[in-house]
Structures are given as structure tokens and as C-alpha cells.
C-alpha positions in Angstrom: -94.1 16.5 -75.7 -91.3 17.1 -73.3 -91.4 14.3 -70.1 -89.0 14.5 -67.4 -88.2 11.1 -65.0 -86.9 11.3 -61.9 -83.4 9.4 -61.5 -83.5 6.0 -60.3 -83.5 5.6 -56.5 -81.4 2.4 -55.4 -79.7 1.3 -52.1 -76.8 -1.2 -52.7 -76.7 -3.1 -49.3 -73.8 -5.1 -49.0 -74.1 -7.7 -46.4 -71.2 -10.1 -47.6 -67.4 -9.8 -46.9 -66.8 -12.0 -49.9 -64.8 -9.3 -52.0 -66.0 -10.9 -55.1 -69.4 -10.4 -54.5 -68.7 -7.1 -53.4 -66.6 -5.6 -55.1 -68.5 -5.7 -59.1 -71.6 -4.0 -56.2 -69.5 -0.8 -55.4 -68.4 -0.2 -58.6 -72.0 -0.4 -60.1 -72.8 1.6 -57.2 -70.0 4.5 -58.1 -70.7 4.6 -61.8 -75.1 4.8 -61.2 -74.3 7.9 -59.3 -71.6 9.6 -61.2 -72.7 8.4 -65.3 -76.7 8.2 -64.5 -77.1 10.7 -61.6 -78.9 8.0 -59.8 -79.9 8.5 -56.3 -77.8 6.0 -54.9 -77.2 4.7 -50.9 -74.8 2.2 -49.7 -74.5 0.6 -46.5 -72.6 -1.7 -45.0 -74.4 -4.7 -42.5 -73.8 -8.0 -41.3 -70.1 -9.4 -42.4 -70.0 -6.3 -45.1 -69.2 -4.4 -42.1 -65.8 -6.8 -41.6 -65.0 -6.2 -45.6 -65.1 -2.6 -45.2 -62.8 -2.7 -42.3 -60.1 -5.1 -44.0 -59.0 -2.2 -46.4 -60.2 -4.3 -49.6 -63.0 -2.0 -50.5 -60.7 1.2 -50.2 -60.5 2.0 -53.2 -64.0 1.0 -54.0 -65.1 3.7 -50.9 -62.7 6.4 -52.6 -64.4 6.4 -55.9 -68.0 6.1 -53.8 -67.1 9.7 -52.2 -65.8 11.2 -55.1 -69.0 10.3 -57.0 -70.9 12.1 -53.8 -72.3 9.3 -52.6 -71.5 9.0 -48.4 -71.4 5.5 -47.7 -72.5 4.3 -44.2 -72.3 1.4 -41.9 -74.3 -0.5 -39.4 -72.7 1.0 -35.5 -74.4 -2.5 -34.2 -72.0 -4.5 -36.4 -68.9 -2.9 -35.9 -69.1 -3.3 -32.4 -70.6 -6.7 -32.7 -67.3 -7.3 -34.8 -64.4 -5.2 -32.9 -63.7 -3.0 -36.2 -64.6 0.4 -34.9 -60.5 1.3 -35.1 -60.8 0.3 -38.4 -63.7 2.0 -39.5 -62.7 5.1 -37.7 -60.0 5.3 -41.1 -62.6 5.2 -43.5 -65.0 6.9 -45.1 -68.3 5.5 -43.3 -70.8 7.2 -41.3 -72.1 5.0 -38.6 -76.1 4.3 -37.9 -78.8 1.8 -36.9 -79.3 -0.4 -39.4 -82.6 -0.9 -39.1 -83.8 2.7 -39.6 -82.0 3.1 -42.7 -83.8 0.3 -44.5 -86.5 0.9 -43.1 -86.6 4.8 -44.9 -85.1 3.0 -47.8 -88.7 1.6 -48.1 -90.5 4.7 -47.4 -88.7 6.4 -50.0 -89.2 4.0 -52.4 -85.3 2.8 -52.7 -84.6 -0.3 -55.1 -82.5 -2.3 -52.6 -80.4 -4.7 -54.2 -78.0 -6.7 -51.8 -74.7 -7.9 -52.7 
């Protein structure tokens, strides 16, 4: 009998700007996608928004592209914290926040929050 499963589907939502928290997050993210050829998402909300300004993630959001996976960050929050010149550097497509959990949940997306 040959069965087939369908990769995981998980969203990684980073909400702190702790990079120890963080961090371990991105790299799990990066390595689901490129080792397990997950379905993965990543955004950025809240105070993640402020660590993925501050440059400590950059490498984190390197490896993240190169593993295909097009992280994205809250628009709301990066105005809400004066970053947007910051975020304009980086690698991070802007949205509502609330629109992209939400069809996190339609899809059926593990969320896991770091």
C-alpha cells in the first residue's frame, strides 16, 4: 500500500522582540521548510515587528528567503512603532495582521507563537 501525506502546514508568529525567544523560532522555521518541505508562514506582530527592524534577525530572515519562505509583517505595527525605514531594508512584505491569521485558520495552519 503506497500513502502519501500532505506536508505539515505551520505559521510561526513571532510576537516578542526578545531575540532569545526568537531567534531558536526562525531557525526551526528555516530548516521545516528547507529539510521537511513544510508549508511554512512567518509573520511578524506586536513587539516582533521592533526585532525585525533592529537587524538581529537578519540573518535569521536571509536563511528564511533562501529556504522560499517570504516572511511578512504586520503594516499596523510598523507604523504603530516608527520602523517603516527600517523595514523598508528587509525582506518583509507588509499586511493586516488580522487577515493573515485569520486565513491561517481557514487553511488549517498550526500557529505556534514565539
Amino acid at each position: 500500500m503506497n500513502t502519501t501525506t500532505s506536508p505539515a502546514r505551520v505559521a510561526f508568529l513571532i510576537l516578542s522582540d526578545d531575540p532569545a525567544r526568537v531567534l531558536p523560532g526562525l531557525v526551526m522555521a528555516a530548516r521545516m521548510k528547507a529539510n521537511r518541505g513544510a508549508d511554512v508562514r512567518v509573520l511578524f506582530f506586536g513587539p516582533g515587528v521592533k526585532l525585525a527592524a533592529s537587524g538581529t534577525a537578519d540573518e535569521q530572515l536571509d536563511a528564511l528567503r533562501a529556504a522560499g519562505i517570504g516572511a511578512k509583517a504586520c503594516s499596523a505595527n510598523v507604523e504603530q512603532y516608527g520602523v517603516a525605514a527600517e523595514i523598508a531594508t528587509r525582506p518583509l512584505e507588509l499586511l493586516a495582521a488580522g487577515a493573515e491569521v485569520e486565513e491561517y485558520a481557514r487553511q488549517g495552519y498550526t500557529v505556534l507563537s514565539f
